[in-house]
C-alpha positions as CSV (number, residue, x, y, z in Angstrom):
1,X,90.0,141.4,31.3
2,X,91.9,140.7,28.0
3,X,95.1,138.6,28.5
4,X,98.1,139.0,25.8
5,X,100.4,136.0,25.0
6,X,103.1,137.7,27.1
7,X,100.6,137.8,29.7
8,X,99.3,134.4,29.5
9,X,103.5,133.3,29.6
10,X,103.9,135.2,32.7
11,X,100.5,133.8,34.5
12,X,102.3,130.4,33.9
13,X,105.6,130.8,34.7
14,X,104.6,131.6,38.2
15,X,101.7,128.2,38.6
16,X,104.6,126.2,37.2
17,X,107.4,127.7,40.0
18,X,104.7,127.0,42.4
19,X,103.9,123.4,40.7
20,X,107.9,122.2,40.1
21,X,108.6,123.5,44.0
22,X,105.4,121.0,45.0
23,X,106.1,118.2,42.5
24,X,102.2,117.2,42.5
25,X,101.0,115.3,39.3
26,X,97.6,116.7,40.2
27,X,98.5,120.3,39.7
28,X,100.7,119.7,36.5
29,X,97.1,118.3,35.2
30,X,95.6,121.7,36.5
31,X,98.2,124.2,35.2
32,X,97.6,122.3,31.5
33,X,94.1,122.8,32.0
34,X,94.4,127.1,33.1
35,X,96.8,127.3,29.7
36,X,94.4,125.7,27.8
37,X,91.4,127.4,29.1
38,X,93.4,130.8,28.6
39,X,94.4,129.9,24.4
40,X,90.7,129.6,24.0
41,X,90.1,133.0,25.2
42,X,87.0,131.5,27.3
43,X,88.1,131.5,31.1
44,X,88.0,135.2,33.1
45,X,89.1,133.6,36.2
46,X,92.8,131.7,36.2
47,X,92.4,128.4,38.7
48,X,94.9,126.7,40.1
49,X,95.1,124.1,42.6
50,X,98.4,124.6,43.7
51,X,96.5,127.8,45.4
52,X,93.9,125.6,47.0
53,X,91.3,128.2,45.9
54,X,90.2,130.3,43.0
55,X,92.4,133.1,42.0
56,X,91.5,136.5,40.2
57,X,94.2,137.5,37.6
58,X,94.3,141.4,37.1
59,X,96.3,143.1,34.7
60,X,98.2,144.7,37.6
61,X,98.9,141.2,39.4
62,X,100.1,139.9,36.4
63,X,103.1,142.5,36.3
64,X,104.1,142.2,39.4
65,X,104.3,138.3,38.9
66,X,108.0,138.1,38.1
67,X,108.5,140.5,41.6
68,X,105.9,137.6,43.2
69,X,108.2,134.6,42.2
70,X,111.7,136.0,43.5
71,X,109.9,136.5,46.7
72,X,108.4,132.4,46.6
73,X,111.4,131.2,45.6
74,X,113.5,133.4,48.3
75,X,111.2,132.3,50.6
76,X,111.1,128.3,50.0
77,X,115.0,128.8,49.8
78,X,114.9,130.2,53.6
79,X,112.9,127.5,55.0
80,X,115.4,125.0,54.0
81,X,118.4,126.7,54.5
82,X,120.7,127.4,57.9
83,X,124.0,127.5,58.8
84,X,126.3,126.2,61.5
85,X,128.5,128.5,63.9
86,X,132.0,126.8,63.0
87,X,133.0,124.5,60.9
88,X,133.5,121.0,61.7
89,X,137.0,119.6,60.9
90,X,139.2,116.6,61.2
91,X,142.9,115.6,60.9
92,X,143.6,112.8,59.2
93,X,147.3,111.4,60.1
94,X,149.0,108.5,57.5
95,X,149.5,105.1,59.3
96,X,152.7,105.1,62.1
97,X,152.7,108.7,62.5
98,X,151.6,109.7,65.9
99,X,149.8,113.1,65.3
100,X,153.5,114.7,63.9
101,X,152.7,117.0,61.4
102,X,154.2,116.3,58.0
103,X,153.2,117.9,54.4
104,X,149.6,119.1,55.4
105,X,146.7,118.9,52.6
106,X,143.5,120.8,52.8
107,X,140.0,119.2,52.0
108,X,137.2,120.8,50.8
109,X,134.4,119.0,49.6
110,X,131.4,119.8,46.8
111,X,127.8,119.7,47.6
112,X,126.2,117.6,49.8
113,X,129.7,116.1,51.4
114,X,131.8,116.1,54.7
115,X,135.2,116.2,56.1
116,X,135.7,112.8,55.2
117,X,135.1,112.8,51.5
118,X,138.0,113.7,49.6
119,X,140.0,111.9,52.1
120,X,140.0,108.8,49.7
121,X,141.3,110.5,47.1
122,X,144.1,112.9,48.8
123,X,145.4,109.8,50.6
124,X,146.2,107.7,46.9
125,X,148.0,111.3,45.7
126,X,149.8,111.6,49.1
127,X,150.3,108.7,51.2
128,X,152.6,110.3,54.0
129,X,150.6,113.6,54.5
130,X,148.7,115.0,56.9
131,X,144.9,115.6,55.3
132,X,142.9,118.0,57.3
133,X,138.9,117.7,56.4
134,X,137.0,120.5,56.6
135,X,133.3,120.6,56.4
136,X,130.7,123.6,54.5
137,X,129.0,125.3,57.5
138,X,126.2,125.8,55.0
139,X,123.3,123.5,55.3
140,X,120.6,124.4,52.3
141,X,118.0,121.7,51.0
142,X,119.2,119.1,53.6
143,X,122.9,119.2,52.3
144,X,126.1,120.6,53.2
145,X,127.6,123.4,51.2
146,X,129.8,126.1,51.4
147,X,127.3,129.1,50.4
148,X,123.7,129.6,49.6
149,X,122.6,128.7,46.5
150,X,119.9,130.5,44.3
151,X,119.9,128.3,41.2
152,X,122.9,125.6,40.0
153,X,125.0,127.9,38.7
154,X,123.9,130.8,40.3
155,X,124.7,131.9,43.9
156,X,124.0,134.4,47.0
157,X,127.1,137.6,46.5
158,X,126.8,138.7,50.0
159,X,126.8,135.0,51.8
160,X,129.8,133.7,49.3
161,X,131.4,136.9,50.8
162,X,130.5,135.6,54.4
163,X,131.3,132.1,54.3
164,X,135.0,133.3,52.3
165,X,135.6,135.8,55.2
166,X,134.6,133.4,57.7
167,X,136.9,130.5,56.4
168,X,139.7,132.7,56.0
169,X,139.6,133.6,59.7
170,X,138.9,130.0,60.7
171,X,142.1,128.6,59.5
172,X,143.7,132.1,60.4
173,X,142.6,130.9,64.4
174,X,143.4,126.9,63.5
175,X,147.2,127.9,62.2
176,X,148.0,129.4,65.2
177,X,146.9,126.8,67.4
178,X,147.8,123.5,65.7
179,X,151.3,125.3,64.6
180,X,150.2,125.2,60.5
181,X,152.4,126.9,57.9
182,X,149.6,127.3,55.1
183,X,152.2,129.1,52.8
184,X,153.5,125.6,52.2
185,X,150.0,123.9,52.3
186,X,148.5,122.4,49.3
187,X,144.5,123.1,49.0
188,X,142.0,120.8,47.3
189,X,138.6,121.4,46.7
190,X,135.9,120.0,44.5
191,X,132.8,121.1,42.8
192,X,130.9,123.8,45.1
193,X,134.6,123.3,47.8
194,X,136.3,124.5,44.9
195,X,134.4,127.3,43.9
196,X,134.7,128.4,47.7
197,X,138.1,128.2,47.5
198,X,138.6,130.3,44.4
199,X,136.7,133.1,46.0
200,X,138.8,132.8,48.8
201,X,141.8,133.1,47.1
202,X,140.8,136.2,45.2
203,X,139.4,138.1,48.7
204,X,142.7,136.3,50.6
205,X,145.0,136.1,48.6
206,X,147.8,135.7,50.5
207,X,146.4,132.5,52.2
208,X,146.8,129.7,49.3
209,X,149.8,129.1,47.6
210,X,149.2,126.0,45.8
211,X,145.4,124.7,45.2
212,X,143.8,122.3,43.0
213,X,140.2,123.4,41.6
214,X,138.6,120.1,40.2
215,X,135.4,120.9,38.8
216,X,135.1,124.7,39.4
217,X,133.3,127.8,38.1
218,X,134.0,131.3,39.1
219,X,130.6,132.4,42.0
220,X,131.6,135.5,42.2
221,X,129.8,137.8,39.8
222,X,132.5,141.0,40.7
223,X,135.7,139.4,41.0
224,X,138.4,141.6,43.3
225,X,141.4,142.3,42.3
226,X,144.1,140.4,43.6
227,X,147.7,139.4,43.5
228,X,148.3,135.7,42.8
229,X,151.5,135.8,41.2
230,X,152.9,133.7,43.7
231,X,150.0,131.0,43.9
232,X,150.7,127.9,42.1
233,X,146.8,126.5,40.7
234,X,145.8,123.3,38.8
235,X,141.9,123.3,37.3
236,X,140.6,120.1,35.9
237,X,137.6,120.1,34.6
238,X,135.1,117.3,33.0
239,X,134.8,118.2,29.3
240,X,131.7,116.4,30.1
241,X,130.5,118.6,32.8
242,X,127.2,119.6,31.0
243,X,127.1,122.1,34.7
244,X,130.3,123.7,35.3
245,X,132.6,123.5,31.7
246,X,130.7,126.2,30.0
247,X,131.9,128.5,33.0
248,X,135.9,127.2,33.0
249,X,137.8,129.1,30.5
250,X,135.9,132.5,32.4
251,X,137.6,131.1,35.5
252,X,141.0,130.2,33.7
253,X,140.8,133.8,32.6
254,X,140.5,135.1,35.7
255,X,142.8,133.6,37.7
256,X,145.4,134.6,34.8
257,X,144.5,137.8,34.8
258,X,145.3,138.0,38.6
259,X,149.1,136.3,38.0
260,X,148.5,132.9,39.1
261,X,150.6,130.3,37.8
262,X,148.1,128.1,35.9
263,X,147.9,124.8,35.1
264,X,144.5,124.4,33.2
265,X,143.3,120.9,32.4
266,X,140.3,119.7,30.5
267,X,140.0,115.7,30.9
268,X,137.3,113.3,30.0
269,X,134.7,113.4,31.8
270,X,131.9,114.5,33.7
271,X,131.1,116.2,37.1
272,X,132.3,113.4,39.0
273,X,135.9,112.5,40.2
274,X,138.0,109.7,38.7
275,X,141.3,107.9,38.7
276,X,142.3,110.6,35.7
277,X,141.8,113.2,38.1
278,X,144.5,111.8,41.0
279,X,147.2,110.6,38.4
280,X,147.1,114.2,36.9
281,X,147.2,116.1,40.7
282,X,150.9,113.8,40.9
283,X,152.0,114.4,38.3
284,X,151.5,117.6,39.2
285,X,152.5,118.1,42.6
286,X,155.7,116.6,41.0
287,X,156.0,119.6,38.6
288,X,155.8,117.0,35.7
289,X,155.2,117.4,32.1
290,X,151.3,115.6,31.8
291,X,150.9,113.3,28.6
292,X,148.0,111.1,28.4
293,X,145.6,110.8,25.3
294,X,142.5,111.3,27.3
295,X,142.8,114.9,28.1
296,X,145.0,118.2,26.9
297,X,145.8,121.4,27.9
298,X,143.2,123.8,28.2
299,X,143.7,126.8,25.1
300,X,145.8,129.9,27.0
């Protein structure tokens, strides 16, 4: 059998998925050894430890490698994923209020958080609200999220569809029986929180009227139209944010496009949260006018 370079790419690609997903030293030295035996032309039989016995390369395998690799990686990405039948919530009540229900602020956290970890935050931007955690029901390479993952920026259609639908009815059920008005509710998310909760206002969208996005990009690769024209959003985003920046201004767009009232912000820095972040969210939630020389209005 005669391998081309394309071939020869492809018969690596697929040792080196298998080799990052077992992060073995041993096997790295292997798959440098198959490549180099493969440039010299000399080796009809591809080895690879990672396989834990000698594999047989035909031309046919070798195009139906790319086909092989989806299926490995869906695989691995199965074992390590589930998801839990509600989501696990908490109300968080400012000091000398006894469980009265005042503004109300709604928590979502990014990847690999909890209920609890905005609540920091929210309580320095509003002191005297009510702050009501909510946690991913996702659970995918031992942390919490909001929707399965296929790569970082890169993201299962059908289960962000699920987990938007299913959050939708979940406060839907929580409003009526804790007596919330969401129209006057003020939505935070962060990070992988905040890309769920731009889906859901584009499949919902009567069910935000105000959110803040810190740290988004849009997951949904068909984006339905919707009718935010009476949704009041603030984006902030870490210019940075080597992950998620690239993908703001398509985000921006979109949420424009749909009649949101946006306030887009670009700051400095990077994925994570910082004191820039709450001062802006004030001055915001106060309908100010933002000056500060560390960040500037995102282009419109």
């Amino acid at each position: 059998m005669f391998l081309t370079w394309g071939d020869i790419k492809n018969v690596t690609y697929i040792y080196l998925v298998k080799l990052i997903m077992n992060f073995s030293i041993a096997k790295t030295m292997a798959v440098a050894a198959m490549v180099g035996a493969l440039m010299l032309g000399n080796l009809p039989h591809v080895f690879a430890s990672s396989l834990s016995k000698v594999s047989v390369v035909s031309a046919k395998e070798v195009t139906q490698m790319p086909a092989l690799i989806d299926s490995e990686i869906k695989m691995q990405s199965e074992q390590k994923f589930s998801r839990h039948k509600k989501f696990f919530h908490q109300f968080y009540y400012p000091k000398d209020n006894k469980g009265q229900l005042n503004a109300l602020v709604i928590l979502l956290h990014g990847s690999g958080g909890n209920e609890k970890s905005l609540v920091p935050l929210a309580r320095k931007i509003w002191p005297d609200a009510t702050l009501l955690g909510i946690r991913g029901r996702v659970v995918q390479d031992g942390g919490t999220r909001w929707y399965k993952r296929i790569t970082a920026v890169k993201f299962d259609q059908d289960d962000v569809k699920f987990e938007a639908d299913a959050f939708s009815r979940f406060l839907g059920k929580l409003s009526e029986q804790k007596s919330l008005d969401l129209s006057k509710a003020v939505f935070v998310g962060y990070s992988n929180g905040a890309n769920l909760l731009a889906a859901s206002m584009m499949m919902h969208p009567d069910m935000v009227k105000q959110a803040v996005l810190m740290r988004s990009m849009p997951v949904l690769d068909q984006m339905p139209k919707a009718d935010l024209s009476k949704t009041r959003v603030l984006t902030i985003t870490g210019d940075k944010d080597k992950l998620y920046a690239p993908f703001a201004s398509e985000l921006s767009a979109a949420l424009k496009m749909r009649g949101a009232m946006l306030d887009a912000k670009i700051i400095d820095a990077g994925h994570m949260l910082n004191e820039t972040d709450a001062g802006i969210i004030k001055k915001w939630i106060r309908g100010g006018v933002v000056e500060a020389a560390k960040y500037q209005s995102e282009p419109r």
